[in-house]
N, C-alpha and C positions, 0 to 999 in steps of 0.2 A: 250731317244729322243736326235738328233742330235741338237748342234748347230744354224746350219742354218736352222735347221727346227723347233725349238722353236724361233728363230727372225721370221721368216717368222709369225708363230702364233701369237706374240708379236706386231709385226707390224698389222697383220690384224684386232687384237685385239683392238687395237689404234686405226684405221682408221673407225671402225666399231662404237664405242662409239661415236669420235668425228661428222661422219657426218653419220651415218646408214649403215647398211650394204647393202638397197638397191645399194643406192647414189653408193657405191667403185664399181669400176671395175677392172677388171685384172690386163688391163695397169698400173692405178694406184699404185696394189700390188705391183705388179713388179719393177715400179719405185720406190717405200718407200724402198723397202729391199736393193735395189742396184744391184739386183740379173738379172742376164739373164736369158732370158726366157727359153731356156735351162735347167737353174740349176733350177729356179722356178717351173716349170711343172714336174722336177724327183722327187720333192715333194707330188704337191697336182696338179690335171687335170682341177680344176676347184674350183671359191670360195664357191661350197657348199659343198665341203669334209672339207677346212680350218675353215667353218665355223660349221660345225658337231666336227669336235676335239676342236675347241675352245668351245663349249658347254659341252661338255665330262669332258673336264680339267675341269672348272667350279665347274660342280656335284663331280668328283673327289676329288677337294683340300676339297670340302665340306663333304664329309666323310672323309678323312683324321682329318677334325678339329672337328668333332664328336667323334672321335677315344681318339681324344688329350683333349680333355673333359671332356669324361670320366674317369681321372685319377685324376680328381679334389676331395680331399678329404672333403671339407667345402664347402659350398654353396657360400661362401664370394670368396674364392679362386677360385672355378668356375668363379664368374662374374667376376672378374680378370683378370682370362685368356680367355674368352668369347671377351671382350672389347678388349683385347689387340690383339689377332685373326681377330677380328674386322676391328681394323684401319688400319694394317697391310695389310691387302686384301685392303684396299680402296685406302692407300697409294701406294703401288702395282700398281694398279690402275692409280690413277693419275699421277705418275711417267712415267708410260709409254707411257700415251696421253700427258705428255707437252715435253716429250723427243721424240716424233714424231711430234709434229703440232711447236716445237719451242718456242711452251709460255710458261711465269713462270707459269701459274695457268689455268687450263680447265677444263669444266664441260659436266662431264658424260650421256650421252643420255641413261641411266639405263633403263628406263621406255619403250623407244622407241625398243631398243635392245631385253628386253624379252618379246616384242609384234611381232616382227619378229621371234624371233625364235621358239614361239609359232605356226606362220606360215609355215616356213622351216625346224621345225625340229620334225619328226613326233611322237618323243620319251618323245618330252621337255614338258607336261604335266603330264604325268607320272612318269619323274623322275624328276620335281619339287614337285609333290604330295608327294613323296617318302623322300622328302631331310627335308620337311620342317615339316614331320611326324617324320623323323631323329630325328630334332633337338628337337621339341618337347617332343619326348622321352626322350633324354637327359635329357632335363631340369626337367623334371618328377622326374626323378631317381635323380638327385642331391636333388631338395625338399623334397620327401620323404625322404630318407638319413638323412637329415637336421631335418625332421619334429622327424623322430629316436632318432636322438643323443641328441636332445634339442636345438640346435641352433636356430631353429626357431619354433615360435606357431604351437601345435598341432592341431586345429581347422582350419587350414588354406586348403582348395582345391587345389591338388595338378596341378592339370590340369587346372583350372582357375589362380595359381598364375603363371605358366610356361609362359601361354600367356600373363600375362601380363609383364614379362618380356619380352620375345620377339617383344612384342608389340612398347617399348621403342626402341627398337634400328632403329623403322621409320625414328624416328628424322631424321636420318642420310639423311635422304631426302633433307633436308636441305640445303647439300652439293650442291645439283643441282638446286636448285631455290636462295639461298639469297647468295651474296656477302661475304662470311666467311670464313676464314680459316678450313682446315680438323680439326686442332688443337683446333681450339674453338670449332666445333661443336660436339669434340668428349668430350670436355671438359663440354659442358653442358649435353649431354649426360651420361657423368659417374655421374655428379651429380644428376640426375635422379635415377641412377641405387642404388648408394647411398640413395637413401631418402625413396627409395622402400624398400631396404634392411633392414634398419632401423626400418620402420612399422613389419614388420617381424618378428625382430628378437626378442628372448626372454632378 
């Protein structure tokens, strides 16, 4: 991917969380990138192709970090790097809406975004189906693993304890309704994941 055509993404990407994707217009793209209309359009013809690859990227980095998961030998060390995959994407995230709107701190229209693209994008039920059967899988295979080696109780459901991990990381919700730093909420969040872990573990 070119340069100017992952800011272009970058930018849409930003302008989409902070005010929706209906809301942007073209013009508007156009003006956040700096770009002439020219160079914008040898791009993308219109915002529902930029808005189709930014959906794409999305499910992509998300197998990417199911890949990168997978390599966890301990269940401890999995949530480890789960959480740390985690904030990293959020941060990502937030970094590039207040490095486009200007402000120290903004909040993510998460909820509102993949109700849209629910709408506009005719694939995006399918491979969220797909992503979050992903990741469940994952989580599967590290527990059992775990449940193998003795790390953690034999008697434990490996498919009810998966979700209930994944279940934790809603919190993260948080970020978009209460006044909090990423940093605390991800802070109470690992203590969650800790306390969970703990009941677990042998």
């Amino acid at each position: 991917m070119t340069d100017t055509r992952k800011h272009i993404i970058d930018t849409a990407f930003s302008l989409f969380l902070t005010k929706s994707y209906k809301a942007v217009t073209m013009n508007e793209l156009e003006k956040a990138t700096g770009l002439t209309k020219g160079a914008f359009y040898h791009y993308f013809k219109n915002k529902e192709e930029i808005f189709v690859e930014i959906v794409n990227s999305v499910f992509q980095k998300q197998a990417l970090a199911a890949a990168e998961l997978s390599k966890a030998e301990t269940l401890k060390d999995f949530i480890q790097m789960f959480l740390l995959i985690l904030q990293n994407e959020i941060k990502e995230i937030q970094s590039c809406m207040c490095h486009c709107s200007g402000e120290k701190e903004a909040d993510p229209m998460l909820l509102p975004l993949m109700l849209e693209a629910k709408q506009n994008y005719p694939l995006f039920e399918e491979n969220m189906r797909q992503m979050v059967q992903r990741r469940q899988n994952v989580w599967e295979r590290i527990i059992v693993k775990a449940k193998e080696t003795g790390e953690i109780c034999q008697d434990l459901d490996a498919s009810i304890l998966a979700e209930s991990f994944i279940a934790l990381s809603s919190g993260l919700i948080k970020v978009m309704f209460l006044k909090r730093s990423i940093d605390e909420v991800f802070g109470i969040v690992k203590l969650q994941y800790d306390q969970l872990y703990r009941l677990v573990k042998v």
